[in-house]
C-alpha positions in Angstrom: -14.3 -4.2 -48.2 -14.6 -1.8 -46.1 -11.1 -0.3 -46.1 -11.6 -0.1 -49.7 -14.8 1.7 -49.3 -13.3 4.2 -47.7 -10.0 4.6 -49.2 -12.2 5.0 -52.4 -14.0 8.4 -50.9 -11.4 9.4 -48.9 -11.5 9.4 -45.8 -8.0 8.7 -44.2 -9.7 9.1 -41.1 -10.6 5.4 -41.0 -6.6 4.6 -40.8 -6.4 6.9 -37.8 -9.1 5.3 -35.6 -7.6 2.1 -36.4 -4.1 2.9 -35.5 -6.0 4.6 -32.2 -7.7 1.5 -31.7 -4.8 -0.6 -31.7 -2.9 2.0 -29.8 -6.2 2.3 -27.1 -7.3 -1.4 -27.1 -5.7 -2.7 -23.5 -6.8 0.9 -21.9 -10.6 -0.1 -24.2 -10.0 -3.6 -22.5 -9.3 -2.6 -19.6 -12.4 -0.3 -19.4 -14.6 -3.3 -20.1 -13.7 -5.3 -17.5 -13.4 -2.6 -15.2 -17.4 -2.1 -16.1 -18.4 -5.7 -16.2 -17.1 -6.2 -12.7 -19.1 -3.3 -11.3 -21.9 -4.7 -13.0 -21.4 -7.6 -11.4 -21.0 -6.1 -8.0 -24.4 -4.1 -8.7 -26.3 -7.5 -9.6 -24.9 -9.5 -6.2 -26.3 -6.1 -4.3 -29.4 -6.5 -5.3 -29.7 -10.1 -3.1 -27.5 -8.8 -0.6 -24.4 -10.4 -1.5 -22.0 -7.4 -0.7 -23.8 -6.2 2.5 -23.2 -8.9 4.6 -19.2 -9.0 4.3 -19.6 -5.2 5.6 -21.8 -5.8 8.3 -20.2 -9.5 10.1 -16.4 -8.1 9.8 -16.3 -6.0 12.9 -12.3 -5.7 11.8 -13.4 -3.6 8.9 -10.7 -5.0 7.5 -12.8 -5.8 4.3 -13.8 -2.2 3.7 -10.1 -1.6 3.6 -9.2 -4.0 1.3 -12.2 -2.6 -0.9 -10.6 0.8 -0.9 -7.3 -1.0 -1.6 -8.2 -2.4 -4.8 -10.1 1.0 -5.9 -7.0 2.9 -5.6 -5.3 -0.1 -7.7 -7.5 -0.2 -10.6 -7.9 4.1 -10.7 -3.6 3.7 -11.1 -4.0 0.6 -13.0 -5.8 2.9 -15.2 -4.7 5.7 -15.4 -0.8 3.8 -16.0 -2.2 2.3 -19.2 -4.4 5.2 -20.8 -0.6 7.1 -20.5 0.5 4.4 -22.0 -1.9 4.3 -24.9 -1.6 8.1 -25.1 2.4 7.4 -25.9 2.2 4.8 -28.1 -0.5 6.7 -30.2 1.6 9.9 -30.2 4.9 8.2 -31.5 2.6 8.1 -34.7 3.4 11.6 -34.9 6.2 13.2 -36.8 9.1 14.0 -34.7 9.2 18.0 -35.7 4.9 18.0 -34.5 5.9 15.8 -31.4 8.5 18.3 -29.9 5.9 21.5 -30.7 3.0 20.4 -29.5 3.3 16.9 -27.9 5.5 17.9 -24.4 6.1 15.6 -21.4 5.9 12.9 -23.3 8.7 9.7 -23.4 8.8 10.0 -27.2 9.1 13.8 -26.5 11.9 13.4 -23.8 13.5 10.4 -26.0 14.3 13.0 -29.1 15.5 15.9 -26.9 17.5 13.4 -24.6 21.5 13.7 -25.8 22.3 10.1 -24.3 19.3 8.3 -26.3 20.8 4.8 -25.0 20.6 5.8 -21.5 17.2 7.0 -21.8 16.1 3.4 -22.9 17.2 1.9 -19.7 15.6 4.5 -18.0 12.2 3.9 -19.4 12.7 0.3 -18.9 13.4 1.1 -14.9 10.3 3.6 -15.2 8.4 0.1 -16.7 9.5 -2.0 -14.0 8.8 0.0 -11.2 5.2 0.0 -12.2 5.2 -3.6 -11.8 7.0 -4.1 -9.1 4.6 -1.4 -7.3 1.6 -3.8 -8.4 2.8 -6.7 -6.7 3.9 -4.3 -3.3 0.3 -3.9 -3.1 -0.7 -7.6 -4.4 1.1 -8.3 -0.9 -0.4 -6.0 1.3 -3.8 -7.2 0.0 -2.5 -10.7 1.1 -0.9 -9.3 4.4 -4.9 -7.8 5.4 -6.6 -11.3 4.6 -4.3 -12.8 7.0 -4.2 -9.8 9.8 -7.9 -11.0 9.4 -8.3 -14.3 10.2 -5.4 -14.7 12.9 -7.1 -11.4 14.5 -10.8 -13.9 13.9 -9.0 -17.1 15.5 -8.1 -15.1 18.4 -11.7 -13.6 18.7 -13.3 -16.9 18.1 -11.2 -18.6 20.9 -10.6 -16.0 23.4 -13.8 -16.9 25.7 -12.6 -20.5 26.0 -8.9 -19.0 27.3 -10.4 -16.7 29.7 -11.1 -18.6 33.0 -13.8 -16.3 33.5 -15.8 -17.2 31.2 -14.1 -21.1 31.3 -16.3 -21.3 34.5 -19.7 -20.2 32.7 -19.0 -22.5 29.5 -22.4 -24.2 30.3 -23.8 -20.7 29.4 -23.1 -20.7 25.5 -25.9 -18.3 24.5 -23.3 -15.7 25.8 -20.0 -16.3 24.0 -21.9 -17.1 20.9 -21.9 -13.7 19.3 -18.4 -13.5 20.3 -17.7 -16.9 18.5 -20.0 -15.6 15.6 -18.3 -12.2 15.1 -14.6 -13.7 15.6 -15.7 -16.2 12.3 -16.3 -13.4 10.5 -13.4 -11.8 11.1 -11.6 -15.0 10.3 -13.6 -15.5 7.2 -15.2 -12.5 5.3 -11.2 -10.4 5.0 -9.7 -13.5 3.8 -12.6 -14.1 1.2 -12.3 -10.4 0.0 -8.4 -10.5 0.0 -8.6 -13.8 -2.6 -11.2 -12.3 -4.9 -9.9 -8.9 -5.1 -6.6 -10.2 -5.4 -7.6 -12.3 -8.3 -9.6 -8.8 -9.9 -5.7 -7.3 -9.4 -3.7 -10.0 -11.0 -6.0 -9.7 -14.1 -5.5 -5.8 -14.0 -1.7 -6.5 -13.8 -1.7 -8.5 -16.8 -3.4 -6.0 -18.9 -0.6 -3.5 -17.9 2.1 -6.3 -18.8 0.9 -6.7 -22.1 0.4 -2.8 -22.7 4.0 -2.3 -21.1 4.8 -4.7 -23.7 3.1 -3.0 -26.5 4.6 0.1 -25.6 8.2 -0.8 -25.3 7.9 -2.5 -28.4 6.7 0.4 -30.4 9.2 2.8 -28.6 12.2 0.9 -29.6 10.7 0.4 -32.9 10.2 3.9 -33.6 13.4 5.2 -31.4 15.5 2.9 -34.1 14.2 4.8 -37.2 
């Protein structure tokens, strides 16, 4: 009703913003959940939640992995709004692409003399981003485990060292040691499982706007 509406007055500006919408909707997506879990982090601040990983990891290996997945999801990002940008652009006529539409794939794809070759290349371009995702899916694994081998070995070091074997009756003193070596072991690993989980989710909304893209570019590149 509403298409009719506006076809009635006019305004073909409706068909744009749709076809920007459906160009835009996994970088839209993406921004949503990008929001909702920095809501979320915001809400489990306010009882604490966040602090006490930060404060009982004396590895800071957990502050690293934070930073890790911040630098993911700004390239996550920034990935799929270029590829939104793209796909929206191949909308355009060719003759307005090359003039004003410059460092661009579609751009490169009509000035490229081996069109065929610059397929595959795109493709490579494609798979590189994903293969970079799950490069740093393993490092975030690799930290969680540097964390909780380096926590064992905290936790268990005063009952290896003979100096302190011979005080054992004395536990108020390697308790803080035993303390701080279990949260080593267990606040890195923790943070490496959930943000690994927020990055898997992120890498799926890049599939499918990969997807979306090389669809549409093979779609248009054939006309």
């Amino acid at each position: 009703m509403f298409i009719i509406f506006f076809r009635v007055l006019g305004f073909d500006k409706y068909i744009i913003m749709k076809q920007k919408f459906s160009d835009y909707k996994y970088f839209i997506f993406w921004l949503f959940y990008i929001n909702f879990i920095i809501s979320l982090f915001f809400i489990l601040n306010t009882v604490d939640f966040l602090v006490v990983p930060f404060i009982y990891d004396k590895s800071y290996l957990s502050i690293l992995i934070l930073f890790v997945w911040i630098f993911f999801e700004i390239k996550i990002g920034k990935d799929i709004y270029l590829l939104a940008k793209n796909s929206y652009i191949m909308e355009k006529k060719s003759e307005e692409v090359l003039l004003k539409y410059k460092n661009t794939y579609f751009h490169e794809f009509l000035n490229s003399e081996n069109k065929i070759q610059y397929k595959s290349y795109i493709q490579q371009k494609m798979d590189k981003k994903l293969e970079f995702n799950w490069i740093m899916l393993n490092i975030m694994i690799f930290l969680g485990l540097i964390g909780t081998i380096v926590g064992i070995i905290i936790t268990f070091y005063p009952f290896i060292n003979e100096e302190n074997n011979l005080q054992i009756t004395n536990i108020k003193n390697i308790l803080p040691t035993i303390f701080s070596g279990l949260g080593v072991a267990f606040f890195p690993s923790l943070a490496s499982a959930i943000f690994c989980t927020l990055m898997i989710v992120s890498d799926r909304i890049l599939q499918n706007s990969i997807s979306y893209f090389m669809n549409k570019f093979k779609e248009k590149s054939e006309k």
